[in-house]
C-alpha positions in Angstrom: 0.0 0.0 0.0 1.2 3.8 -0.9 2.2 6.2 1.7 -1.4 7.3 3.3 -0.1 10.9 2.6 1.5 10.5 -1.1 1.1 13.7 -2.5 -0.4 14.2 -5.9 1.5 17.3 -8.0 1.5 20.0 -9.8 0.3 22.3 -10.9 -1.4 22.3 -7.2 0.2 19.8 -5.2 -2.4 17.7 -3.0 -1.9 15.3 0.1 -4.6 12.9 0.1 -4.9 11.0 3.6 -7.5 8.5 4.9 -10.1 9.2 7.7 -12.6 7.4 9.5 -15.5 8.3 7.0 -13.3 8.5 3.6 -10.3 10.7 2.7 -9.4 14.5 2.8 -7.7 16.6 0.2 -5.3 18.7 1.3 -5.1 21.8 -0.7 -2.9 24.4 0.9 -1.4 25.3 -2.0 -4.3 26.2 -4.0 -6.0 27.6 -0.9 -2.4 29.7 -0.5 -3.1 30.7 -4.3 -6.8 32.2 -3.6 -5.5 34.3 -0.7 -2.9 35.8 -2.9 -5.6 36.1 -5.8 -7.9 38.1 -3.1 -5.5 40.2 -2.0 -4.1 41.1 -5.3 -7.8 42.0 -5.8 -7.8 44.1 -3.1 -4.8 45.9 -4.2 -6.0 46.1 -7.4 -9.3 47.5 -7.1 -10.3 50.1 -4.4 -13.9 49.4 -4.6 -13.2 45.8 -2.8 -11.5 47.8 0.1 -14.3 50.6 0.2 -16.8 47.9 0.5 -14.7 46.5 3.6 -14.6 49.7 5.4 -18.4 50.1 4.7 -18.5 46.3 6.1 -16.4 47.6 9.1 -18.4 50.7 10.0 -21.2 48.9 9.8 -20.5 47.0 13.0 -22.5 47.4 16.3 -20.1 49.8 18.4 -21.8 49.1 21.6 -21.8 45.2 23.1 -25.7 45.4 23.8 -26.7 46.7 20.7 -28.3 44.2 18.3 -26.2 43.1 15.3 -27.3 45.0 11.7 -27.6 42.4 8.5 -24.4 43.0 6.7 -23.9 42.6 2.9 -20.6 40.4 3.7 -22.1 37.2 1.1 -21.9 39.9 -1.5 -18.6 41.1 -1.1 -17.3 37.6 -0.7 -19.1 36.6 -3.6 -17.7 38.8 -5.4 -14.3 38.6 -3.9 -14.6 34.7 -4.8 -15.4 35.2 -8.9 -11.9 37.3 -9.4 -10.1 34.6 -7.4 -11.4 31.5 -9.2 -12.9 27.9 -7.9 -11.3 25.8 -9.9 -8.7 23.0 -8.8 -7.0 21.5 -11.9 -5.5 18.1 -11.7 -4.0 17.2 -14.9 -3.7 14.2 -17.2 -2.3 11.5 -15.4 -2.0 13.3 -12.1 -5.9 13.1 -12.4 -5.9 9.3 -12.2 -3.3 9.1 -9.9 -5.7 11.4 -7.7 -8.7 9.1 -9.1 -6.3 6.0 -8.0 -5.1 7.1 -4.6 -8.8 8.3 -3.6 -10.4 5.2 -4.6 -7.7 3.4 -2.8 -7.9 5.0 0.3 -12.3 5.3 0.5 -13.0 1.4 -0.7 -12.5 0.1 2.1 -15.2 2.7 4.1 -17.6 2.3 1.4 -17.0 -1.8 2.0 -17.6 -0.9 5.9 -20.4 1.4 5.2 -22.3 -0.8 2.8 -21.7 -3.7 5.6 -23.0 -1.9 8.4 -26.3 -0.6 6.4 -26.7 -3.9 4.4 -25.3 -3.2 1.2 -27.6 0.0 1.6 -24.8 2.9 1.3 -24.8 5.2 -1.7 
């Protein structure tokens, strides 16, 4: 069996590693590469920063006052789009991914299936 936290590369590198109810991905690098993208944005654009002091003003100055609704799912919406979603695994580090998951979550689907039955999805 492979080393439970082989990592899968480039052009994100990902650590895949087994846990009680499947695997986890590790992205760091990719998460490290949507900070960077956000702030860039910020830097970039000075309506993203306005939008954060208006966020920032907007917040209760006395403890006993109730919160106000604040339009923070917009900006991070919007803060999302210019950074991107996307992951990219490539070619044959795609079924090396594909591999190593599958590898790693049979035998908690084998568990799982055994425990309901041959019920689990």
């Amino acid at each position: 069996m492979t080393n439970p936290t082989t990592r899968v590369t480039g052009p994100f590198r990902i650590t895949v590693e087994p846990i009680p109810t499947g695997v986890t991905l590790d992205v760091g690098a990719f998460v490290e590469r949507v900070v960077h993208d956000v702030v860039a944005a910020l830097l970039r654009d000075s309506s993203y920063g306005d939008r954060f002091d208006a966020l920032l003003d907007m917040q209760p100055q006395d403890p006993h006052q109730p919160e106000r609704s604040l339009p923070v799912e917009e900006l991070v919406a919007d803060l999302v789009a210019v950074a991107g979603t996307k992951l990219p695994v490539y070619g044959l580090q795609a079924l090396a991914l594909a591999g190593h998951i599958e590898q790693l979550a049979a035998p908690v689907v084998a568990a799982l299936q055994a425990a309901e039955g041959g019920a689990a999805a």
